[in-house]
BAFI-3210 file (N, C-alpha, C; in Angstrom, 3 decimals, decimal comma, padded with zeros to 6 digits):
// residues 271
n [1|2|3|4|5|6|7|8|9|10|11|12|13|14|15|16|17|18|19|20|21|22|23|24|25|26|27|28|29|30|31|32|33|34|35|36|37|38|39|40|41|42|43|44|45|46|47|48|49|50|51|52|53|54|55|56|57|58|59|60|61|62|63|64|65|66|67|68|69|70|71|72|73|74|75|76|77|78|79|80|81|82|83|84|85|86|87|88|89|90|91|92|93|94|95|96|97|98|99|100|101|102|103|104|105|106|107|108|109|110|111|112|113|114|115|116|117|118|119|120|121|122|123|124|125|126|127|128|129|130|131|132|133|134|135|136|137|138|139|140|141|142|143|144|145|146|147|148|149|150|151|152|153|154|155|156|157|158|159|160|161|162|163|164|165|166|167|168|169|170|171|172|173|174|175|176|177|178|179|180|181|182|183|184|185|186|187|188|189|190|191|192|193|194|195|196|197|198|199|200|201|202|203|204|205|206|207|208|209|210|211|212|213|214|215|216|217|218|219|220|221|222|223|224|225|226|227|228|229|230|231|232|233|234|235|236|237|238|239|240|241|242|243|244|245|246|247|248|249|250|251|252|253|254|255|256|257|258|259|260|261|262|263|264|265|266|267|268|269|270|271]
n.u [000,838|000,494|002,189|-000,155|-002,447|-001,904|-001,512|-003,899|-005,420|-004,505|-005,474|-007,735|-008,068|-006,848|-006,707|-005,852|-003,355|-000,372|001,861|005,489|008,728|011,123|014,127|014,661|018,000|017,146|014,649|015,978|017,590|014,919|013,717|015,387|017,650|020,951|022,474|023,511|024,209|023,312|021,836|020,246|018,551|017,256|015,400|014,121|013,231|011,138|009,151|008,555|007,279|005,343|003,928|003,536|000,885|-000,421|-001,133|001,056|004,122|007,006|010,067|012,616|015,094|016,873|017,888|019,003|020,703|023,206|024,422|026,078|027,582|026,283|024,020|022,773|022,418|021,019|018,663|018,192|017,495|015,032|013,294|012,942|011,854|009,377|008,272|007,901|006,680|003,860|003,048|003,680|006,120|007,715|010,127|011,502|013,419|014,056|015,078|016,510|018,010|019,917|020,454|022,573|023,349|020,578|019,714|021,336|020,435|017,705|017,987|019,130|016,625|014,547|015,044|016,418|018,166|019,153|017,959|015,624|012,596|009,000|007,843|008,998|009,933|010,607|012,057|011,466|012,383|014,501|013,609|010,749|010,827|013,175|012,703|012,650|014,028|013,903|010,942|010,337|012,484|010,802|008,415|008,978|009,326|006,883|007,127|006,818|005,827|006,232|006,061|007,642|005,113|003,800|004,848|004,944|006,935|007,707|009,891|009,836|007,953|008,282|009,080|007,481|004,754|004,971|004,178|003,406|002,452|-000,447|-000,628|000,464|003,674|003,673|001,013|001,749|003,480|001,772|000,294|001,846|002,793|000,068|-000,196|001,676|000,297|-002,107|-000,597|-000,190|-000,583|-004,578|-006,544|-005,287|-003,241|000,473|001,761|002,284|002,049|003,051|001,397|001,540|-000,354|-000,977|-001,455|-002,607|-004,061|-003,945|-002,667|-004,868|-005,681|-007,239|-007,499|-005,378|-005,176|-003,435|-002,088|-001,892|000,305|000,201|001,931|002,525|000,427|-001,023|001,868|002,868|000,754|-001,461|-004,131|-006,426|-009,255|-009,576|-008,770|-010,737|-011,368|-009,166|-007,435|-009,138|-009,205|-010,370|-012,323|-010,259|-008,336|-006,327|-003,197|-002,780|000,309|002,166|004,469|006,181|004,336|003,502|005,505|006,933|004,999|006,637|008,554|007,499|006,248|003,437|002,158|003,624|002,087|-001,067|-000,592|-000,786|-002,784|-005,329|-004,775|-005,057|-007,547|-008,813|-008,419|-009,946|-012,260|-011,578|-011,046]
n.v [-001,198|002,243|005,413|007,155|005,538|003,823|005,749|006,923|004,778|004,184|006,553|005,955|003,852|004,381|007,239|011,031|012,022|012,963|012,160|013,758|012,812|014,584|014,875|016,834|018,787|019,944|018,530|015,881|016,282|017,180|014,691|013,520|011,964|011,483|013,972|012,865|009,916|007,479|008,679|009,682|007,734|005,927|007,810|007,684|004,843|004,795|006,581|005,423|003,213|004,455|005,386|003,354|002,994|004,467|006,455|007,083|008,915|010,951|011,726|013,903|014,402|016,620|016,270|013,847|013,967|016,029|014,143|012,828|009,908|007,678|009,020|008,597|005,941|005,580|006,648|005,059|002,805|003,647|004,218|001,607|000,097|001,275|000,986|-001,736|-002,232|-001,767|001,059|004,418|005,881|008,971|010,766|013,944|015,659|017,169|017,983|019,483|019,943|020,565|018,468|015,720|015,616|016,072|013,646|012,109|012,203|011,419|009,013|008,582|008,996|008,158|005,923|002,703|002,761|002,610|004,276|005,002|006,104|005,832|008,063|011,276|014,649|017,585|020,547|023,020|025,236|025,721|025,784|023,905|022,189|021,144|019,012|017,035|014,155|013,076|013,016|011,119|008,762|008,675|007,340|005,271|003,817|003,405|005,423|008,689|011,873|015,120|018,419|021,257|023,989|026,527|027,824|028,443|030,107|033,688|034,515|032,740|033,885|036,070|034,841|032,841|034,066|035,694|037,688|035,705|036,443|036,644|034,602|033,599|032,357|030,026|029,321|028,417|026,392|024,352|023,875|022,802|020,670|019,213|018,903|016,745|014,776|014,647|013,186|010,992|007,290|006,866|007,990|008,189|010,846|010,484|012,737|015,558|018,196|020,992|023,252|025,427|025,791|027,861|029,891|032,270|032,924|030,576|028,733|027,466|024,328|022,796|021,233|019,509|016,911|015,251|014,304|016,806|018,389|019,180|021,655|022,764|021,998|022,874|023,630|025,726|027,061|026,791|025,220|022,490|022,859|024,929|023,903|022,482|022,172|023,841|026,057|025,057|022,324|019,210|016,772|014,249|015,158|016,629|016,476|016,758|017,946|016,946|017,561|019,046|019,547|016,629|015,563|017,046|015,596|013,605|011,813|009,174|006,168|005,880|008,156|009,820|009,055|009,277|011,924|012,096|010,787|012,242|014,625|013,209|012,231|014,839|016,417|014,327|014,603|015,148|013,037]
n.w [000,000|-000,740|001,137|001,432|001,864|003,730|006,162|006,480|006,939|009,498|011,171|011,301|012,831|014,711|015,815|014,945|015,853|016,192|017,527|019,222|019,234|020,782|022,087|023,790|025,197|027,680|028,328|028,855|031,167|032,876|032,845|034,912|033,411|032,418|029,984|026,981|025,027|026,418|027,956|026,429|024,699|026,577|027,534|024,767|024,509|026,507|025,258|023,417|024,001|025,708|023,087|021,688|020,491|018,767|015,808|014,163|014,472|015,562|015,210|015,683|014,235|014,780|017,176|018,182|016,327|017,333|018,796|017,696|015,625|017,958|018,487|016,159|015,723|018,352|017,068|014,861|016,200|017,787|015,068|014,251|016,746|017,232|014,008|014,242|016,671|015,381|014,544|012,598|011,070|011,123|010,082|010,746|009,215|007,503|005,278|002,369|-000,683|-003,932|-006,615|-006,816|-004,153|-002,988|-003,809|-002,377|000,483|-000,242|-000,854|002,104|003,774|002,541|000,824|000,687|003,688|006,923|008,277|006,910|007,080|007,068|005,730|005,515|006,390|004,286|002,603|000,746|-000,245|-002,114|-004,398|-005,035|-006,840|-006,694|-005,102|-006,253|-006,758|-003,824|-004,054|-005,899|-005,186|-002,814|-003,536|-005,080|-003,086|-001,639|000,503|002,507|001,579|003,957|002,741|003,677|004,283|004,855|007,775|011,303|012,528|013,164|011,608|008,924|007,440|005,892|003,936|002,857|002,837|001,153|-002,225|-005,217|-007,648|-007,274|-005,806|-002,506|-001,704|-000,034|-000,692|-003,261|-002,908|-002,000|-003,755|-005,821|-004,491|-004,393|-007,103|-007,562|-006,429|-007,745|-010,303|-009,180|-007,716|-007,459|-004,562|-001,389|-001,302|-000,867|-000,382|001,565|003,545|005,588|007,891|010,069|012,952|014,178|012,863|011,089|009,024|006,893|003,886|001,517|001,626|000,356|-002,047|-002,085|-001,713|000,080|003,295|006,172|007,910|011,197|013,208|016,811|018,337|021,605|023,423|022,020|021,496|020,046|019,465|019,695|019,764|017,631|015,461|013,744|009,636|009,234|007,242|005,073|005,014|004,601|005,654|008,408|007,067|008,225|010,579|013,547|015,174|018,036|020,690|023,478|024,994|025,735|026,191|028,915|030,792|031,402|033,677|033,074|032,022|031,587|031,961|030,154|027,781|028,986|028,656|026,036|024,940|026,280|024,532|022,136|022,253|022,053|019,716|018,222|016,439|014,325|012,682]
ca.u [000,000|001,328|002,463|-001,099|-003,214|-001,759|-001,509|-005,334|-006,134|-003,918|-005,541|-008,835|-008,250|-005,697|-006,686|-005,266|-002,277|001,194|003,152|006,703|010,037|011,992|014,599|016,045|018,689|016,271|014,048|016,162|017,665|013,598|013,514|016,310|018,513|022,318|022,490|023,920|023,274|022,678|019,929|018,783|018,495|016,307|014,411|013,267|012,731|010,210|008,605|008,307|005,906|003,971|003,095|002,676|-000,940|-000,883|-001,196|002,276|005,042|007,678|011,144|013,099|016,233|018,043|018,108|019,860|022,662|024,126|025,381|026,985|027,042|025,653|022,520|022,409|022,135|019,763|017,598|017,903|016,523|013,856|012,632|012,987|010,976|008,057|007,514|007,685|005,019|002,638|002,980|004,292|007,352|007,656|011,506|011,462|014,384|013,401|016,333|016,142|018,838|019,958|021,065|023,270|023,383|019,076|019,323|021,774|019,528|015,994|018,303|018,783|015,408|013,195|015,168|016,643|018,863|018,552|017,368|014,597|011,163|007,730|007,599|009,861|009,963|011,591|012,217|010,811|012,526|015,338|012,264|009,539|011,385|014,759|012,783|012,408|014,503|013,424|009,657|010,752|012,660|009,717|007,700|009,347|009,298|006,023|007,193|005,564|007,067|005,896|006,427|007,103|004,508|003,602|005,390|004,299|007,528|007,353|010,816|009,074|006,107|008,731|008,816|006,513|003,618|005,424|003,021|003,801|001,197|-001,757|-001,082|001,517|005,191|003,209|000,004|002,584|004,319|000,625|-000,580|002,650|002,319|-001,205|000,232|002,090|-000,822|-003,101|-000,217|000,502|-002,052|-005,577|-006,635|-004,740|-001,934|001,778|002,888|001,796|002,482|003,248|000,828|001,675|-001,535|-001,068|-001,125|-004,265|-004,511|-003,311|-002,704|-005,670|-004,989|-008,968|-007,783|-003,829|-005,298|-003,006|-002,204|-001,512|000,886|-000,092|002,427|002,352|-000,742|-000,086|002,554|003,072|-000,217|-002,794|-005,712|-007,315|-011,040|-009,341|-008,519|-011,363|-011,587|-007,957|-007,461|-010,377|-008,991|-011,529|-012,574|-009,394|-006,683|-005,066|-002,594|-001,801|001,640|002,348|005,864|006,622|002,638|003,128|006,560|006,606|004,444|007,311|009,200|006,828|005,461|002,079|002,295|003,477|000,695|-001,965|-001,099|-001,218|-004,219|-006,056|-004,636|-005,669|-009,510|-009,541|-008,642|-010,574|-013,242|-011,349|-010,594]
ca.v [000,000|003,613|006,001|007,717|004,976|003,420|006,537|006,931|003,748|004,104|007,625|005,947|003,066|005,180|008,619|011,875|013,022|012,661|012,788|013,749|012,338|015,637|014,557|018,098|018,443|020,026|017,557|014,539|016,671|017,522|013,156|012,546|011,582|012,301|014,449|011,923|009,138|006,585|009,250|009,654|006,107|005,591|008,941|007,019|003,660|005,213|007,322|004,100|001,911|005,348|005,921|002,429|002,572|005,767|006,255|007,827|008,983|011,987|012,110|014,993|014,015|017,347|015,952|012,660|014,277|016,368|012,718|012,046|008,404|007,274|009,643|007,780|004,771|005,259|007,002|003,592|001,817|004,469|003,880|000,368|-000,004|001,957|000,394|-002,864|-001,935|-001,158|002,453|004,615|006,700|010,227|011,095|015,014|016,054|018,981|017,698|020,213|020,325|020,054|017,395|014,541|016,222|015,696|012,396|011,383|012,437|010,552|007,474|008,038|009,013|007,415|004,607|001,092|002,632|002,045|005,978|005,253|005,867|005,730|009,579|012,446|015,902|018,271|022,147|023,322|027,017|025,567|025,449|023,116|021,064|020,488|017,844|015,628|013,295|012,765|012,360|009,968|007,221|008,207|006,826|004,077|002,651|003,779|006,488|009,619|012,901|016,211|019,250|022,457|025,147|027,703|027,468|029,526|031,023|034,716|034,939|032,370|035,136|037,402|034,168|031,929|034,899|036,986|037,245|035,532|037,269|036,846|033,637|033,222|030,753|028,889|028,146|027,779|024,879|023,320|023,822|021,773|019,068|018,503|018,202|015,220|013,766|014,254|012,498|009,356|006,550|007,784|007,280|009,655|010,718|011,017|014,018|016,226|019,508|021,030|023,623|026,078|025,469|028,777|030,887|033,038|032,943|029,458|028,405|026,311|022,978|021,770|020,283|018,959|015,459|014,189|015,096|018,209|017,889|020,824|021,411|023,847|022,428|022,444|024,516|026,398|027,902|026,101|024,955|022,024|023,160|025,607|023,300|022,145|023,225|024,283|026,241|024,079|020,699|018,049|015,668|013,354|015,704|017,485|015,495|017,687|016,946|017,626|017,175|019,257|019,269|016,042|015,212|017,072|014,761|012,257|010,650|007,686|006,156|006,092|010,062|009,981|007,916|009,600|013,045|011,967|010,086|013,369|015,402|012,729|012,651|016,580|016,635|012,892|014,838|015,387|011,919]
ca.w [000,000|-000,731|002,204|001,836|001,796|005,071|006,722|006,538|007,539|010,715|011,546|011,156|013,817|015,741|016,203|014,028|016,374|015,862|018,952|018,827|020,365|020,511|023,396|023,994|026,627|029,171|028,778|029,337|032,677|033,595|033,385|035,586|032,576|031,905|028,796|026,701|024,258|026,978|028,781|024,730|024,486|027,873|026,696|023,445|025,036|027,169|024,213|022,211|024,678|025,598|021,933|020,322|020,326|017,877|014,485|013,581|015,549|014,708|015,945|015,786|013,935|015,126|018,682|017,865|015,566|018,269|019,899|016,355|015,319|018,795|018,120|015,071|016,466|019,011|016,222|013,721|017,022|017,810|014,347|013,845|017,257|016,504|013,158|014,913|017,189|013,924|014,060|011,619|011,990|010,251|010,199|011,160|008,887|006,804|004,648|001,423|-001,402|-005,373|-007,369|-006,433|-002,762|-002,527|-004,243|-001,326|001,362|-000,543|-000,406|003,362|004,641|002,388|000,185|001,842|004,422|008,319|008,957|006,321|007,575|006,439|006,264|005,549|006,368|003,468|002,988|-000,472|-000,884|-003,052|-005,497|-005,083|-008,508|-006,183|-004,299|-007,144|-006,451|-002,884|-004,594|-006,720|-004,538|-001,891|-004,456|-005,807|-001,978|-001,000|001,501|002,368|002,313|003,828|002,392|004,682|003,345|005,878|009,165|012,960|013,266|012,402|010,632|007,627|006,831|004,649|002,364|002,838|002,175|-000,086|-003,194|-006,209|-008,674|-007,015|-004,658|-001,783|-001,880|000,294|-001,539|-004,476|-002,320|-001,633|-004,763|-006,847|-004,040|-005,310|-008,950|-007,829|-006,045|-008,845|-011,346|-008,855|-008,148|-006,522|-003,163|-000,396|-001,649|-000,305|-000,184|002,514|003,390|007,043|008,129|011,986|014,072|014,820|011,526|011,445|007,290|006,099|002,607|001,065|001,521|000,156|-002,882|-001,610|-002,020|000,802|004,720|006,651|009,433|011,742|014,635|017,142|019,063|022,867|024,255|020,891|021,351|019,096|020,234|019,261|018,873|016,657|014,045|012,181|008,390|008,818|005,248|004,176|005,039|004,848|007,391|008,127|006,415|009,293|011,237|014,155|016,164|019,163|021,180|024,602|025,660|026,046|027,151|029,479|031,586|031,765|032,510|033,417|030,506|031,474|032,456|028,694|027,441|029,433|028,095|024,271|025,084|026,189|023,150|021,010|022,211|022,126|017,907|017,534|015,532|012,762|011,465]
c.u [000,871|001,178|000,846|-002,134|-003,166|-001,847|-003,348|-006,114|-005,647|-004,597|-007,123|-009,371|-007,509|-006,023|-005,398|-004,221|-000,752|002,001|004,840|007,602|010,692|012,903|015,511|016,390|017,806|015,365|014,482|016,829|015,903|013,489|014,310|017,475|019,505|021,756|024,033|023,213|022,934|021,389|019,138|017,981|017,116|015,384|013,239|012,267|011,094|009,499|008,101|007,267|005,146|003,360|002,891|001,149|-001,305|-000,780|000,513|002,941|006,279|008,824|011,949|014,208|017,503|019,070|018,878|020,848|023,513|024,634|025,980|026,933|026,514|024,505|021,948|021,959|020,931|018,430|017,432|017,098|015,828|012,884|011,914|011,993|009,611|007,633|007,266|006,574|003,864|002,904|004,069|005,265|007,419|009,482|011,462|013,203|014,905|015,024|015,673|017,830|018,746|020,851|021,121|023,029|021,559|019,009|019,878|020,610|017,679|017,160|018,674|017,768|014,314|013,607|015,715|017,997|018,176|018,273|016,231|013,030|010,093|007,678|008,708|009,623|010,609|010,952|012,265|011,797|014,252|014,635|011,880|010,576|012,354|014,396|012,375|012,648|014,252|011,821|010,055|011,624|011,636|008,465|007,768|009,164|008,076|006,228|006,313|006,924|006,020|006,445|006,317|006,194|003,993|003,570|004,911|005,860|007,319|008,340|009,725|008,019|006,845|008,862|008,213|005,263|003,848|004,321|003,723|003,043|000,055|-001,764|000,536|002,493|004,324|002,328|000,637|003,106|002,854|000,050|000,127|002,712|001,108|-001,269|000,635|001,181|-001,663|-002,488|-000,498|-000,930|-003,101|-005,832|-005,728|-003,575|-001,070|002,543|001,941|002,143|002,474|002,503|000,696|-000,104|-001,744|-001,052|-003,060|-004,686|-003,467|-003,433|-003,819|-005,606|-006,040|-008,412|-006,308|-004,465|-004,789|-003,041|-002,209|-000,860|000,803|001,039|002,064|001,163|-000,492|000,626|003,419|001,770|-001,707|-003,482|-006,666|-008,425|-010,626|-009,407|-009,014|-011,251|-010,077|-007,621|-008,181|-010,058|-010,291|-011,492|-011,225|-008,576|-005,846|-004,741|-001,829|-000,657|001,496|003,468|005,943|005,323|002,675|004,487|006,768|005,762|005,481|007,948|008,557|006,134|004,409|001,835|002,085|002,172|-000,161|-002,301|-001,458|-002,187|-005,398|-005,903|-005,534|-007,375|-009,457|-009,625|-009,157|-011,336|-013,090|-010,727|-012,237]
c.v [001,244|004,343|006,488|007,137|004,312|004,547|007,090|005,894|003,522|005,206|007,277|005,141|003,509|006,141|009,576|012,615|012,059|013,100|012,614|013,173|013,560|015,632|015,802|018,148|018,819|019,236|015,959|014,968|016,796|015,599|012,712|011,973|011,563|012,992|013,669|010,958|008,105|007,391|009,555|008,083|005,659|006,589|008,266|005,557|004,307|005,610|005,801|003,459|003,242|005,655|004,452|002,225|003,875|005,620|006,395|008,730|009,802|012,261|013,095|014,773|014,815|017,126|014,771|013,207|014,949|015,280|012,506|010,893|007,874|007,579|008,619|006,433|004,390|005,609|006,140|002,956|002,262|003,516|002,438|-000,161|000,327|001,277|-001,283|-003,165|-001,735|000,304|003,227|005,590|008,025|010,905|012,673|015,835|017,135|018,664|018,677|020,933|020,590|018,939|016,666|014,704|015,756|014,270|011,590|011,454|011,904|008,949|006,773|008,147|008,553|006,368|002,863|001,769|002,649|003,544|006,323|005,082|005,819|007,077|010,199|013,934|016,874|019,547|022,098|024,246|026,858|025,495|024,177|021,927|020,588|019,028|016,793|014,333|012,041|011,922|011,232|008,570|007,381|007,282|005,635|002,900|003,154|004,243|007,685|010,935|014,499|017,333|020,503|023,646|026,981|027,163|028,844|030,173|032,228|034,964|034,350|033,053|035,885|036,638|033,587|032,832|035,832|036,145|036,826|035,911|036,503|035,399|033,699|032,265|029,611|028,204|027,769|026,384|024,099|022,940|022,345|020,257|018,374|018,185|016,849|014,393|012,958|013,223|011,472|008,664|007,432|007,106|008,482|009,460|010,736|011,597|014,994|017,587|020,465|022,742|024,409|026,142|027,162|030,256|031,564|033,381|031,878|029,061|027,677|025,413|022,167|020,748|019,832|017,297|014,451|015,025|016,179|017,947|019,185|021,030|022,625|023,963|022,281|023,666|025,706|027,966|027,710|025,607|023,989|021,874|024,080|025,131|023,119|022,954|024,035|024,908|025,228|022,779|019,922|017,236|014,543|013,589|016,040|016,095|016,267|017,048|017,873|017,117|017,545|018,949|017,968|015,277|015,316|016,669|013,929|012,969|009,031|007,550|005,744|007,530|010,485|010,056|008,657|010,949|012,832|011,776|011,244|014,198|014,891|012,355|013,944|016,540|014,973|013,517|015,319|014,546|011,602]
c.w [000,000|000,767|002,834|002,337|003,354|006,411|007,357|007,046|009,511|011,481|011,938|012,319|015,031|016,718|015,122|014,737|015,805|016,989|018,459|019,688|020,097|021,852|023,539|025,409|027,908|029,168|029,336|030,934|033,522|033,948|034,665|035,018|031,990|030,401|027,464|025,800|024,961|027,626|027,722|024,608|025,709|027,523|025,522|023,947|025,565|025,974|023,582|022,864|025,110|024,132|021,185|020,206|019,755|016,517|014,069|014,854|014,749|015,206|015,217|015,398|014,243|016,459|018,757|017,038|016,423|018,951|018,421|016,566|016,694|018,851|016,990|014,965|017,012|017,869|014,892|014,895|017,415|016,265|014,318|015,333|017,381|015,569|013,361|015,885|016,310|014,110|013,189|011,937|010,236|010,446|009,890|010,615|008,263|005,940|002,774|000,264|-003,201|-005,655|-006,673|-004,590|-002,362|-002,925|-002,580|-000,284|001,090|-000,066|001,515|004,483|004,083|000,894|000,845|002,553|005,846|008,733|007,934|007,055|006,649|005,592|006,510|005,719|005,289|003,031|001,548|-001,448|-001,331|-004,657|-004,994|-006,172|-007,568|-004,993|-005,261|-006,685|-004,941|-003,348|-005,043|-006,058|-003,113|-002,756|-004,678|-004,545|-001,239|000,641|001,174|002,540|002,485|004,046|003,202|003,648|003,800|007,433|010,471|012,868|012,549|011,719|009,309|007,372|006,071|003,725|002,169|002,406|001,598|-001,499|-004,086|-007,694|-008,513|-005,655|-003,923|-002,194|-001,552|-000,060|-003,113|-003,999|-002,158|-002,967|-005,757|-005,820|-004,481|-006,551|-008,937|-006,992|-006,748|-010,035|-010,847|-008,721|-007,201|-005,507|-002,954|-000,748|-000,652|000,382|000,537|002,776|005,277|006,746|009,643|012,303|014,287|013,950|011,282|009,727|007,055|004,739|002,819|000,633|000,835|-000,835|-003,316|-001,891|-001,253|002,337|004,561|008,236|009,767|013,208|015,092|018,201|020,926|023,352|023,322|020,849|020,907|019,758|019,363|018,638|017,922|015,292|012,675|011,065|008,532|007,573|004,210|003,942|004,945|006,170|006,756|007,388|007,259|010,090|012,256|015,410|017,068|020,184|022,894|025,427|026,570|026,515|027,842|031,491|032,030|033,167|033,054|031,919|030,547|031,662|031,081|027,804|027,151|028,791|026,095|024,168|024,805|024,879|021,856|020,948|022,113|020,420|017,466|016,636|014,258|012,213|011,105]
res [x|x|x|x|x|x|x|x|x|x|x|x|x|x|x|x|x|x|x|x|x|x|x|x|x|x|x|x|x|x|x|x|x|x|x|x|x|x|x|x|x|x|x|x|x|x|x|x|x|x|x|x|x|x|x|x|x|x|x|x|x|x|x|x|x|x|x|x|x|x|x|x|x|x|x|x|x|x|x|x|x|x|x|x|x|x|x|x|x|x|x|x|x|x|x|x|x|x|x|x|x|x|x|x|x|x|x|x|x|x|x|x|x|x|x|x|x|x|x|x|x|x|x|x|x|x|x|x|x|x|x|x|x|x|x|x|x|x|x|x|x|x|x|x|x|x|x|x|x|x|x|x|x|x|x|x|x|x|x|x|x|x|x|x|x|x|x|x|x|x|x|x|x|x|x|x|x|x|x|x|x|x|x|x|x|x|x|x|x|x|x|x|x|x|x|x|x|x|x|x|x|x|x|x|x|x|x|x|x|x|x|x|x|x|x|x|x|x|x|x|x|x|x|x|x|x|x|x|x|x|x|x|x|x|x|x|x|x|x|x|x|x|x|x|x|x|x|x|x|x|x|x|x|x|x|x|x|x|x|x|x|x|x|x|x|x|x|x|x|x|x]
***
């Protein structure tokens, strides 16, 4: 089954959140946890049995490269546990180049290496065209990849909503993800497109054809009941994440659990 097709079926028996692993150093000191790849390592563990009973799952790949190859490590056995549990893993990489340089980076987040996930994150504003390559071996191995399009921080608003004669970068980045939706097979597409929870005029995502990963809900600001109809999502498009909200709670991994749990009944009404 393609990235989109499973992704929908998981959201449907799951629930529509996406909790994150983002093990930043104050949070593995708030656990109790050296700052370190053995207190990353115990960090994840934990994360992994509070979230297998979710649809999809989003680790933070910036937080594992500061341990250099030991990060790397623990974040092949993050993955590789998660998708072992059934849930799906979204690799949080925002990896965005040209040429040979983007091809490398599709072959290690979404072709047969051990840091390939289900699900990629990638950064557009090399042009929209420079993620070909990424599309294309996400494709070939039925991965998913989503596209950043309009982000909450306020630096991205001088490019992300700069006009391009008559529509924003960003509904330019939503719009050419829905080109390659509409080419590949039908059913929910792919390719997704990342969406701040917290953006008070969002691109129009109605006729994107695949997700909307929304972060930002939680301790960002966003607000759940806010969500519905997101830039005219449909029922069962938005996929909102959510990371410190619910970390936070630890470091017990029912504490974990308990807070995803709640998050994920507050936005249930939009699968």
């Amino acid at each position: 089954m393609t990235f989109g097709v499973r992704l929908a079926a998981a959201i449907t028996s799951r629930g529509p959140l996406c909790p994150g692993i983002d093990p930043h150093p104050e949070l593995l000191s708030a656990w109790g946890l050296t700052v370190d790849a053995e207190g990353l390592a115990r960090f994840c563990e934990t994360c992994v049995e509070a979230f297998s009973g979710f649809a999809i799952v989003k680790p933070q790949v910036a937080f594992f490269e500061a341990y250099g190859a030991a990060g790397y490590t623990v974040l092949e056995y993050t993955i590789r546990a998660l998708r072992d549990a059934g849930v799906l893993v979204l690799a949080d990489a925002k990896r965005g180049d040209i040429g040979s340089t983007m091809a490398a980076y599709a072959e290690a987040w979404a072709g047969d290496s051990p840091l390939a996930a289900d699900a990629v994150t990638a950064s557009p504003y090399l042009g929209f065209g420079s993620l070909q390559p990424l599309l294309d071996t996400a494709h070939a191995n039925d991965r998913g990849v989503f596209v950043l399009a309009a982000t909450s921080n306020p630096e991205g608003g001088t490019v992300q909503r700069a006009d391009t004669g008559g529509r924003t970068v960003a509904q330019s980045i939503v719009d050419a993800a829905a080109a390659v939706n509409r080419d590949r097979a039908p059913g929910p597409g792919a390719v997704g497109v990342v969406v701040g929870a917290t953006l008070a005029d969002p691109p129009d995502v109605s006729g994107l054809g695949g997700p909307v990963l929304v972060p930002g809900v939680g301790a960002q600001g966003g607000r759940p009941e806010a969500l519905g109809g997101l830039g005219g999502a449909r029922r069962g498009q938005l996929l909102p994440a959510v990371s410190r909200e619910v970390l936070r709670a630890g470091p017990g991994v029912d504490a974990v659990r308990a807070a995803a749990e709640k998050l994920r009944d507050a936005v249930a009404y939009l699968a």
